[in-house]
N, CA and C atoms as a LAMMPS dump frame, in Angstrom:
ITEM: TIMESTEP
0
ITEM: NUMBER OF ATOMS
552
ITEM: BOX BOUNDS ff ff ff
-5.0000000000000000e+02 5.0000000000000000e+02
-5.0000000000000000e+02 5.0000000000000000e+02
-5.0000000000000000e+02 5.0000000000000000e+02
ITEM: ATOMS id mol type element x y z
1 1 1 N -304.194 214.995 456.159
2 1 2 C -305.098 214.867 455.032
3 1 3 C -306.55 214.993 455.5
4 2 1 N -306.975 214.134 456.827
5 2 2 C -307.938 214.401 456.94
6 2 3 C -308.272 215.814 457.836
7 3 1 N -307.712 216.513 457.857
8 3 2 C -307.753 218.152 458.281
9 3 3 C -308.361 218.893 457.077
10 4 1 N -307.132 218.515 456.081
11 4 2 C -307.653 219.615 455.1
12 4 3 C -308.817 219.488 454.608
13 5 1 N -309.155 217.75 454.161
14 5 2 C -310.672 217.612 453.437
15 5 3 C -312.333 218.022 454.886
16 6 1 N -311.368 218.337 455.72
17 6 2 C -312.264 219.039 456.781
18 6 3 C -312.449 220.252 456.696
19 7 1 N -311.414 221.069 456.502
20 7 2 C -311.52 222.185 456.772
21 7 3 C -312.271 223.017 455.252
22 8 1 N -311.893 221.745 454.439
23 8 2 C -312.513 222.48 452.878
24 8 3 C -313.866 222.22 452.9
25 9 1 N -314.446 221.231 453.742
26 9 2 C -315.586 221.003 453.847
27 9 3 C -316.425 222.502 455.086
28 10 1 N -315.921 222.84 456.093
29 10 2 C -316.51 223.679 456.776
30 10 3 C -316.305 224.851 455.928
31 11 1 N -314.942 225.112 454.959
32 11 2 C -314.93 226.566 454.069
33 11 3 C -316.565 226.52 452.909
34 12 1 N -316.837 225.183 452.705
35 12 2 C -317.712 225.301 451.526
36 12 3 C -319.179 225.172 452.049
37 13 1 N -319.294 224.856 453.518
38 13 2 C -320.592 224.711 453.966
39 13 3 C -320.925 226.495 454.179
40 14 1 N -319.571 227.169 454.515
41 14 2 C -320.022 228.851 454.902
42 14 3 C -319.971 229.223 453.709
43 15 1 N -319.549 229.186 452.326
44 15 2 C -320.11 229.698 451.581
45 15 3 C -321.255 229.69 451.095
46 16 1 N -322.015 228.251 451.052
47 16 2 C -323.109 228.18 450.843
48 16 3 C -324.308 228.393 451.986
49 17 1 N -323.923 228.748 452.532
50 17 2 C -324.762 229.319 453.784
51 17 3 C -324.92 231.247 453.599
52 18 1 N -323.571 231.235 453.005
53 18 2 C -323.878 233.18 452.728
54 18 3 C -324.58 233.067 451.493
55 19 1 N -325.069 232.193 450.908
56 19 2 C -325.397 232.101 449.108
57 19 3 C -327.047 231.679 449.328
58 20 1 N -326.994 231.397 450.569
59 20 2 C -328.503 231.298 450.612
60 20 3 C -329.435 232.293 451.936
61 21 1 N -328.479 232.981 452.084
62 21 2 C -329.021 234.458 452.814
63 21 3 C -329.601 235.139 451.83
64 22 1 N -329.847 235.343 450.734
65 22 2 C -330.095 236.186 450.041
66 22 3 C -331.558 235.65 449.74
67 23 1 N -332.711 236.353 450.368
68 23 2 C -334.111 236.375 450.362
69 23 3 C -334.45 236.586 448.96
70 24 1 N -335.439 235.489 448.204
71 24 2 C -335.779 235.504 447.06
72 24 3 C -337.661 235.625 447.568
73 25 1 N -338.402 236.358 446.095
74 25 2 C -339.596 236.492 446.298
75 25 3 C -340.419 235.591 445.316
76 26 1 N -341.503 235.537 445.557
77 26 2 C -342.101 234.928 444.313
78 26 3 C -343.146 235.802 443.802
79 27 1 N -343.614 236.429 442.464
80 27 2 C -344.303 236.874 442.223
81 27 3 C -345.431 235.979 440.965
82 28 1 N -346.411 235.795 441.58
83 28 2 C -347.662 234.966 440.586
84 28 3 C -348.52 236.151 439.59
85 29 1 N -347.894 235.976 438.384
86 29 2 C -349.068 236.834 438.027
87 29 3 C -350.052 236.106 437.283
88 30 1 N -351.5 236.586 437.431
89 30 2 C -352.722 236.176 437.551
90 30 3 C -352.755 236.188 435.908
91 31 1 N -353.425 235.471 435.401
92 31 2 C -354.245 235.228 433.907
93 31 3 C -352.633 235.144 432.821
94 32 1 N -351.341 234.823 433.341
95 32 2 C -350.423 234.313 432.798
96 32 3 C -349.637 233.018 432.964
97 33 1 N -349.041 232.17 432.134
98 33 2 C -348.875 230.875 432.668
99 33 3 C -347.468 230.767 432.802
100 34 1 N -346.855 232.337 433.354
101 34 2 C -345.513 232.402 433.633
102 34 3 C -345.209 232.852 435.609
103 35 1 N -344.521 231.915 435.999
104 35 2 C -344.081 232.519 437.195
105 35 3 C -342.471 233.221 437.562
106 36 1 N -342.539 234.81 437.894
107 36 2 C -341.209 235.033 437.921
108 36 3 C -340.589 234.848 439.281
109 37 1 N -339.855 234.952 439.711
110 37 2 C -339.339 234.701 440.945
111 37 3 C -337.01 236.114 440.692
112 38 1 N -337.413 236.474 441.571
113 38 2 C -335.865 237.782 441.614
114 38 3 C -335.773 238.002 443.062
115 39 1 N -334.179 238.119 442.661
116 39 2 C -333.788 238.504 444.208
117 39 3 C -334.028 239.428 444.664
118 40 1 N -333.653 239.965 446.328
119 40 2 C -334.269 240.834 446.695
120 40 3 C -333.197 241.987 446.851
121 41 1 N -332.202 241.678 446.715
122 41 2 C -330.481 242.158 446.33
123 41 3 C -330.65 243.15 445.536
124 42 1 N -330.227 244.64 445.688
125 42 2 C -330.266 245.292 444.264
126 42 3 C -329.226 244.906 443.692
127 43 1 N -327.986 244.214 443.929
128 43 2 C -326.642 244.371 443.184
129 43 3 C -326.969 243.381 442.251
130 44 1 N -327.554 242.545 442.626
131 44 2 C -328.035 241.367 441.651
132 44 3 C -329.178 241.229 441.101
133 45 1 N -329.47 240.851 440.574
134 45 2 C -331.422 240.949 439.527
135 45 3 C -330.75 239.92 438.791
136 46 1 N -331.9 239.053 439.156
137 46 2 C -331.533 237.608 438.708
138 46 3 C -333.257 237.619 438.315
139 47 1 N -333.23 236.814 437.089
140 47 2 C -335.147 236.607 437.086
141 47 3 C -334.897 235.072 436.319
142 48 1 N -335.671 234.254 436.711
143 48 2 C -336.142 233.217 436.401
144 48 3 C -337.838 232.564 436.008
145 49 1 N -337.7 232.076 434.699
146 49 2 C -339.089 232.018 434.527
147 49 3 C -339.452 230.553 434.14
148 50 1 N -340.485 230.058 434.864
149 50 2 C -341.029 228.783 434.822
150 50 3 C -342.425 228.71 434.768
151 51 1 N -343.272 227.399 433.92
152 51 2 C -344.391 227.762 432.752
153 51 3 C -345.096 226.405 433.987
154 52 1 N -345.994 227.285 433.807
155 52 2 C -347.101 226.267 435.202
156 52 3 C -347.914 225.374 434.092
157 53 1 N -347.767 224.173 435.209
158 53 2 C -348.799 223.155 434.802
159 53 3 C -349.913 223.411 434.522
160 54 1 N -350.334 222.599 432.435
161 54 2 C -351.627 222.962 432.498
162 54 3 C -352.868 222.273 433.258
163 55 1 N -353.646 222.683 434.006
164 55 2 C -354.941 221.31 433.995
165 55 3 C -355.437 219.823 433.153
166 56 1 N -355.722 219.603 433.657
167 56 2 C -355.561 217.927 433.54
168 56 3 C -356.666 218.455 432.459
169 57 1 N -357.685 219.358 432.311
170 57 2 C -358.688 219.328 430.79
171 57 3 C -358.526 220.231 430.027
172 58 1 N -357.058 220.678 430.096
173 58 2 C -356.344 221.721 429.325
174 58 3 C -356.447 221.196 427.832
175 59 1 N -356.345 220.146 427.517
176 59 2 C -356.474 219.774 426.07
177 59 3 C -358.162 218.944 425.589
178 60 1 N -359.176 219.014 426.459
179 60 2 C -360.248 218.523 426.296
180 60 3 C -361.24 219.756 425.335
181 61 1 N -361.567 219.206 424.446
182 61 2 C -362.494 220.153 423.955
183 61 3 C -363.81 219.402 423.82
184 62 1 N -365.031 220.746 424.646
185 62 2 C -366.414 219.59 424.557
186 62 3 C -367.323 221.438 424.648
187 63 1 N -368.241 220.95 424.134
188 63 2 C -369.404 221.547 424.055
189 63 3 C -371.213 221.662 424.939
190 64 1 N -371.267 221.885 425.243
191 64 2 C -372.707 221.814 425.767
192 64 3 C -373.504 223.219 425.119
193 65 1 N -374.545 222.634 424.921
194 65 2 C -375.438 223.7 424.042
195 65 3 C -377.239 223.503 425.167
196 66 1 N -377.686 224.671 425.757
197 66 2 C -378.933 224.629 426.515
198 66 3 C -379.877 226.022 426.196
199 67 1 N -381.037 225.899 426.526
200 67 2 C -381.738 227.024 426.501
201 67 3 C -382.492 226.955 427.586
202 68 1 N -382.67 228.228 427.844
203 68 2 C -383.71 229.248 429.028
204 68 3 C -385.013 229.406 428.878
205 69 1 N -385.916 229.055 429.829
206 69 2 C -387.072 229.198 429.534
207 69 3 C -387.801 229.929 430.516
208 70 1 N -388.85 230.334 430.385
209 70 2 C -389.103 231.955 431.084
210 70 3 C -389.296 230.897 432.546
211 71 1 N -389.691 232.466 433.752
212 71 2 C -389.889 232.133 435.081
213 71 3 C -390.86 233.061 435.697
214 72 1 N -391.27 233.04 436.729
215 72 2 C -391.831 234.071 437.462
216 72 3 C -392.857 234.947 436.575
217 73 1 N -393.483 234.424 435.459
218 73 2 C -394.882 235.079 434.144
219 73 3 C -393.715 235.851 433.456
220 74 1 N -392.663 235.673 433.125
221 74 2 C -391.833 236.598 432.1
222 74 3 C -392.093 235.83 431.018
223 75 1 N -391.495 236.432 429.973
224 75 2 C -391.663 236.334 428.296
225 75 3 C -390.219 235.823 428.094
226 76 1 N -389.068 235.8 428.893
227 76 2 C -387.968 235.616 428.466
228 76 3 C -387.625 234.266 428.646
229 77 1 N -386.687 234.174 427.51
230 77 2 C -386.76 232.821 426.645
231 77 3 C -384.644 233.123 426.049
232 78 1 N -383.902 232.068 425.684
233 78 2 C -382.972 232.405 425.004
234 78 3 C -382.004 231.035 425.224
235 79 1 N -380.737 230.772 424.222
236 79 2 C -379.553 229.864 424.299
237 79 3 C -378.76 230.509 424.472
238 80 1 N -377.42 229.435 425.301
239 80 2 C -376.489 229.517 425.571
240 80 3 C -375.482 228.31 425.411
241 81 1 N -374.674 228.703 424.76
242 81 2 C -373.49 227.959 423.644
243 81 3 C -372.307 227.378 425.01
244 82 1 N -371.531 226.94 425.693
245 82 2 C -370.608 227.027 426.453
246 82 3 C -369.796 225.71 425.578
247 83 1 N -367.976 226.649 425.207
248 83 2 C -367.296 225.589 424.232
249 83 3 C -366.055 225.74 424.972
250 84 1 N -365.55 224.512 425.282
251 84 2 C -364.073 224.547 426.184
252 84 3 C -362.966 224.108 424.945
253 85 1 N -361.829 224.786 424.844
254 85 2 C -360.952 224.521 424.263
255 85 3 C -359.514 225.293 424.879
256 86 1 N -358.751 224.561 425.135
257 86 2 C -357.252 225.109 425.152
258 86 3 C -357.471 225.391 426.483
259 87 1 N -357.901 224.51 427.73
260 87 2 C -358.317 225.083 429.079
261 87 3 C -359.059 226.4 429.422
262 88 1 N -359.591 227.269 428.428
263 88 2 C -360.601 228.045 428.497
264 88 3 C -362.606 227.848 427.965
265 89 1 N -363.118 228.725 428.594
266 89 2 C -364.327 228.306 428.297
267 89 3 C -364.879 229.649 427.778
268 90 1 N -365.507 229.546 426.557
269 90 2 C -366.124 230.636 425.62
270 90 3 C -367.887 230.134 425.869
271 91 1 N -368.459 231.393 426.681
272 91 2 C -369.95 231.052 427.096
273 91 3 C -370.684 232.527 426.075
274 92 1 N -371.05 231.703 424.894
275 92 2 C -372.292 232.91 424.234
276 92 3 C -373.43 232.596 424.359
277 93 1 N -374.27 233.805 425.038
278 93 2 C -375.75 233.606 425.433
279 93 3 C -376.206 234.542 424.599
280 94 1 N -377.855 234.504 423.909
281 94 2 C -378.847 235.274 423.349
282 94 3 C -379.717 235.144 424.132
283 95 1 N -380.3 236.224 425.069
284 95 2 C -381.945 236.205 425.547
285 95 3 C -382.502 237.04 424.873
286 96 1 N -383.709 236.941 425.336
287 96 2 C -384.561 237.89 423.912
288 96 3 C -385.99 237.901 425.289
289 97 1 N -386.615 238.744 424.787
290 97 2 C -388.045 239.241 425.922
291 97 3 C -387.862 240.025 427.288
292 98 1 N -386.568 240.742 427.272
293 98 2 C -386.616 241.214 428.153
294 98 3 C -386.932 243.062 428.262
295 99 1 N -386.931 243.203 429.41
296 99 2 C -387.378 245.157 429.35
297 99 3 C -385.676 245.556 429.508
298 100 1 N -385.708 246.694 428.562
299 100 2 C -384.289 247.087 428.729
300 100 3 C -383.82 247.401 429.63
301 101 1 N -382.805 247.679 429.588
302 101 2 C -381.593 248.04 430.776
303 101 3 C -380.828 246.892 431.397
304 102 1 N -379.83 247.143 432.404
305 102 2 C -379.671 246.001 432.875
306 102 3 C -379.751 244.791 433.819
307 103 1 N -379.043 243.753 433.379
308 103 2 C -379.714 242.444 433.752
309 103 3 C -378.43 241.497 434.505
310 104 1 N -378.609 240.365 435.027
311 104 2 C -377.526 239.568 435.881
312 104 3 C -377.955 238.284 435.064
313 105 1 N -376.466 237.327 434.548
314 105 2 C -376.779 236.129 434.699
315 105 3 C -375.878 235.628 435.355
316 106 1 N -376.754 234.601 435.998
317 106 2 C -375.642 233.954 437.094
318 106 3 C -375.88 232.716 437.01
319 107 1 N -374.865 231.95 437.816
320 107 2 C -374.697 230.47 437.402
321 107 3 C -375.496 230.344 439.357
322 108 1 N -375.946 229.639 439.081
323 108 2 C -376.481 228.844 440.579
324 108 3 C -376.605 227.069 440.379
325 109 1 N -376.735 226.956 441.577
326 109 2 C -375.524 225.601 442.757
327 109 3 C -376.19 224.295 441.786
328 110 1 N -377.704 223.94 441.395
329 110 2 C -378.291 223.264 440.746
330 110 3 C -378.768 223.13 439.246
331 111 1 N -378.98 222.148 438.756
332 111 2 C -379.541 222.142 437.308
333 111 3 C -380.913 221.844 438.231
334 112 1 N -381.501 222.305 438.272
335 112 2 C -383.14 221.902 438.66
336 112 3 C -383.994 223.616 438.594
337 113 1 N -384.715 223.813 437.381
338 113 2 C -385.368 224.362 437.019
339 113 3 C -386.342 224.973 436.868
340 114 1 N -387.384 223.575 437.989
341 114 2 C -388.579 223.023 437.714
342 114 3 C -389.503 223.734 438.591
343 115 1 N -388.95 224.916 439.38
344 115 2 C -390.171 225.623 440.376
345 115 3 C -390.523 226.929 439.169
346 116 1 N -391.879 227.056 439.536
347 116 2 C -392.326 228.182 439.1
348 116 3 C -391.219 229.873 438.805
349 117 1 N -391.102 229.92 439.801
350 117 2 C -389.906 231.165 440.452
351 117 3 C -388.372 230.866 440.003
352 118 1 N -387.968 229.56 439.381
353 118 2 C -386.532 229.072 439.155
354 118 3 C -386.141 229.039 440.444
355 119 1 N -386.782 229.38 441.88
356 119 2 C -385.727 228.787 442.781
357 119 3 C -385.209 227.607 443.498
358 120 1 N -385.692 226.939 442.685
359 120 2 C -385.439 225.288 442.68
360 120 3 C -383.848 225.488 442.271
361 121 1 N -383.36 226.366 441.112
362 121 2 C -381.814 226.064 441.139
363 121 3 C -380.698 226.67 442.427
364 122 1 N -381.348 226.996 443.318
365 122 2 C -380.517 227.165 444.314
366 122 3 C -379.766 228.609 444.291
367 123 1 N -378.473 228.764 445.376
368 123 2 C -378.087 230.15 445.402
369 123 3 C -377.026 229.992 444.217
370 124 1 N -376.607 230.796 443.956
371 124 2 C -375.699 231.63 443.293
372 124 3 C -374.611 230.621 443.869
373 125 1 N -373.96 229.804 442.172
374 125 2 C -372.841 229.384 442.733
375 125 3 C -371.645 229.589 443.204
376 126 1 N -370.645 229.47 444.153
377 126 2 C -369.78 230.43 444.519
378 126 3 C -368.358 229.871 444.003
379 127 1 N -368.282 229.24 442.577
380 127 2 C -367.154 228.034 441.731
381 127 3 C -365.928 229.788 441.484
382 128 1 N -365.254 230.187 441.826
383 128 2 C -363.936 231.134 442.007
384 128 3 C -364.622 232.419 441.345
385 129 1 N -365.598 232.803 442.404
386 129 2 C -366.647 233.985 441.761
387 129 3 C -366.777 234.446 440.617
388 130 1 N -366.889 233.678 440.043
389 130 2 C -367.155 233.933 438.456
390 130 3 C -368.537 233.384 438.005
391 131 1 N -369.349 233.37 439.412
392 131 2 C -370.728 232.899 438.565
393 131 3 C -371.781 233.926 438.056
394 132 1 N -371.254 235.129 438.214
395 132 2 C -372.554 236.537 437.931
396 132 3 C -371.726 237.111 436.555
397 133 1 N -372.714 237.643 435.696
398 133 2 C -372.372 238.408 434.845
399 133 3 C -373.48 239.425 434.275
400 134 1 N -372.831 240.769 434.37
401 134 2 C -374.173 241.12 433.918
402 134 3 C -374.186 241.712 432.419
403 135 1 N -375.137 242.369 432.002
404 135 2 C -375.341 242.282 430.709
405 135 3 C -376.567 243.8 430.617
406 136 1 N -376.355 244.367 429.377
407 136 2 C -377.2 245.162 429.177
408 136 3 C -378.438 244.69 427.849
409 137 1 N -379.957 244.93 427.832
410 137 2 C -380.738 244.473 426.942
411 137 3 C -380.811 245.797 426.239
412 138 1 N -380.989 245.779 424.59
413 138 2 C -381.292 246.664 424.245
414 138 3 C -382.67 247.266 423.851
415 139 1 N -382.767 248.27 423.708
416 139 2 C -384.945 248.68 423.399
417 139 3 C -385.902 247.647 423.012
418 140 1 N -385.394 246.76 422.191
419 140 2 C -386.165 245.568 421.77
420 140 3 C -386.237 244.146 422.779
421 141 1 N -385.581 244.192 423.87
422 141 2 C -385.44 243.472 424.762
423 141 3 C -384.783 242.263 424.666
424 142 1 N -383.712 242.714 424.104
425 142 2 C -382.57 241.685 423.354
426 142 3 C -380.761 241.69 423.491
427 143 1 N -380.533 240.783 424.926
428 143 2 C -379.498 240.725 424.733
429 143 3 C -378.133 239.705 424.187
430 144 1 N -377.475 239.955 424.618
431 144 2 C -376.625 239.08 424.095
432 144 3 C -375.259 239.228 424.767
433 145 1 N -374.315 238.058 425.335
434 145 2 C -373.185 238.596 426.368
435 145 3 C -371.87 237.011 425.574
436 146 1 N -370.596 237.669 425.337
437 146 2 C -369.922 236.484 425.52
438 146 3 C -368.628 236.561 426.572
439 147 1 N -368.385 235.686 427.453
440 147 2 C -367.133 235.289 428.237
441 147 3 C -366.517 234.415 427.791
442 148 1 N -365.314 234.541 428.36
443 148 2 C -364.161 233.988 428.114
444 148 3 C -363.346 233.55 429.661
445 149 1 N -363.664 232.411 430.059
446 149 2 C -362.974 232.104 431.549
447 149 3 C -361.904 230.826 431.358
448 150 1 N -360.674 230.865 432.081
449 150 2 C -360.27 229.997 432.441
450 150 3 C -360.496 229.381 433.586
451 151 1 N -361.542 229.689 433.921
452 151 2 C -361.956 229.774 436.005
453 151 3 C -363.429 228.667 435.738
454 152 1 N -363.649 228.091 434.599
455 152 2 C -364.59 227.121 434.511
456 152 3 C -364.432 225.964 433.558
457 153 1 N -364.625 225.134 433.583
458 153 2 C -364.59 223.99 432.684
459 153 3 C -365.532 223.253 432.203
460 154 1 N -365.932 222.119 431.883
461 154 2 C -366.705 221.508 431.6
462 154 3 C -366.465 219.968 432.052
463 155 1 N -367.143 219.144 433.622
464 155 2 C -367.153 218.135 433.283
465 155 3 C -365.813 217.175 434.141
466 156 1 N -364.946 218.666 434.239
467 156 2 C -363.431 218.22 434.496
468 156 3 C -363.89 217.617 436.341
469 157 1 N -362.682 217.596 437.103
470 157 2 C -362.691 216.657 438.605
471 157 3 C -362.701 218.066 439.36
472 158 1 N -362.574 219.034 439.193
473 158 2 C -362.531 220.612 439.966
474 158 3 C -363.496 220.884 440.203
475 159 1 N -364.227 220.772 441.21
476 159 2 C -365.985 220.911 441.498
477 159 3 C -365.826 222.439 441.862
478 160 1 N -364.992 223.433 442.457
479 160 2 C -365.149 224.696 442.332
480 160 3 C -364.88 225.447 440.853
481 161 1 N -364.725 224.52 439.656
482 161 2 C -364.604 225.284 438.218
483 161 3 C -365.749 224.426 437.527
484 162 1 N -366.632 223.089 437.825
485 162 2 C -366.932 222.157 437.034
486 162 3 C -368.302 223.018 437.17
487 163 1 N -369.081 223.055 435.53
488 163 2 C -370.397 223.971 435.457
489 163 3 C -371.23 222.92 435.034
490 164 1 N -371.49 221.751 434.695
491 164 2 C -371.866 220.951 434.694
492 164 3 C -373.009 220.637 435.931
493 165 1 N -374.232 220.193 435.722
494 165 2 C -374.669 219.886 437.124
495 165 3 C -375.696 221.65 437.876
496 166 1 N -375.028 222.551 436.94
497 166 2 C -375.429 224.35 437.276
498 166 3 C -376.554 224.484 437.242
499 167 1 N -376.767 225.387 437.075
500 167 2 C -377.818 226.254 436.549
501 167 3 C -377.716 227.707 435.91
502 168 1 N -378.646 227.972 434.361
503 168 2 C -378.097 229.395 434.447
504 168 3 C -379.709 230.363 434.776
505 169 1 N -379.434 231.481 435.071
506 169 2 C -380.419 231.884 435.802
507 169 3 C -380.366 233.353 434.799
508 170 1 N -381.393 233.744 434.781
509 170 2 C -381.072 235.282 434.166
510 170 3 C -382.407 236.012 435.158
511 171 1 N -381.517 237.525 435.959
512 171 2 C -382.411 238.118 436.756
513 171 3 C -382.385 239.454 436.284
514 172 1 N -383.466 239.853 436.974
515 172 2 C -383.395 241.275 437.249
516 172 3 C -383.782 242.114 438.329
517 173 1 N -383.278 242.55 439.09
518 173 2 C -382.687 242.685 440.596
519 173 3 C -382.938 241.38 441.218
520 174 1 N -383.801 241.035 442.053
521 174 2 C -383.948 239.936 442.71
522 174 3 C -385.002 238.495 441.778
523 175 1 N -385.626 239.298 440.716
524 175 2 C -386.521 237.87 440.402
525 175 3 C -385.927 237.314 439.16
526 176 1 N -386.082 236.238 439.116
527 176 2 C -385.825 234.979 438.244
528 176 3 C -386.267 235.102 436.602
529 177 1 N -386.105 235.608 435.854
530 177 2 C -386.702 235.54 434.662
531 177 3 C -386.901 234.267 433.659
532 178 1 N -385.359 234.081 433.208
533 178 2 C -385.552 232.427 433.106
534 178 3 C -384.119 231.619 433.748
535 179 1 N -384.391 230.382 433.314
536 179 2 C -383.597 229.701 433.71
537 179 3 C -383.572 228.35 432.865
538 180 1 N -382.306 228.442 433.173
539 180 2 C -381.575 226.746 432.279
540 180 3 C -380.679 225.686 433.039
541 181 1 N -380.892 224.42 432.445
542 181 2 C -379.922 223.412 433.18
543 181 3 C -378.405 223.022 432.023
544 182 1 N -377.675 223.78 433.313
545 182 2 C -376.305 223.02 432.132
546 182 3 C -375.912 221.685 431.766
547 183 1 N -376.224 220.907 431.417
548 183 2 C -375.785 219.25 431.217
549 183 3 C -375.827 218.687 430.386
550 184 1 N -375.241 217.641 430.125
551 184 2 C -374.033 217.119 428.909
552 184 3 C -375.341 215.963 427.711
């Protein structure tokens, strides 16, 4: 007796030992909250799908509302709306006074505003490179840009997504036009 419950035990350890030879992959795809995972077997195609955890401020909805005020003797002036809902963040900006063509806004490391030049707010923040955006002004020197990120939040414990504490900066090539402090 105790043979056989041996030997059924070494028959079932080699099966499951050939059942886990079979190399599985994982594939993440980016800006979906599905992960697939398939074997690497052609005889088999197996797919399995599992729904990733949302962020802990996936259900927080908050607002911050700021405006830009010129820098460096510019005329440019403008608001910017930033509204988190459903773990995404919807950022609509209006500047107005600028010379056409195009322009960069970028988020940099500080809310501190207060130098002549805006470079009191520091470099260019580097929160999952999503701090530059650029934007085109039109003849009247008037633009306007909206994003849509899940790569920022408001406020949340993720100091590489948290914009809170920022700065927004609006340039053109290297100088400062205006600048704003993001905070609550």
């Amino acid at each position: 007796m105790k043979h056989h419950i041996l030997s059924l035990l070494i028959v079932f350890c080699l099966i499951a030992s050939c059942k886990s030879d079979k190399k599985d992959t994982e594939t993440v795809v980016e800006d979906t909250t599905e992960i697939s995972t398939e074997t690497t077997n052609p005889s088999e195609t197996k797919k399995v799908t599992e729904i990733k955890e949302k962020p802990a401020h996936y259900n927080d909805i908050k607002k911050v509302a700021m405006s830009l005020s010129s820098k460096s003797g510019s005329n440019v002036t403008g608001n910017i709306v930033f509204k988190q809902e459903l773990g995404a963040i919807t950022m609509i900006a209006v500047v107005d006074g600028l010379s056409p063509g195009e322009h960069a806004l970028h988020i940099n490391e500080k809310a501190d505003c207060s130098a002549n030049d805006g470079s009191s707010s520091g470099n260019i923040w580097k929160g999952l490179n999503e701090g530059v955006v650029t934007f085109t002004a039109n003849e009247d020197g008037h633009g306007t840009m909206t994003k849509i990120t899940e790569d920022w939040c408001i406020g949340c414990d993720d100091q590489s997504k948290n914009i809170l504490g920022k700065a927004i900066v609006i340039y053109k090539g290297d100088t400062i036009l205006a600048c704003g402090e993001i905070k609550q």
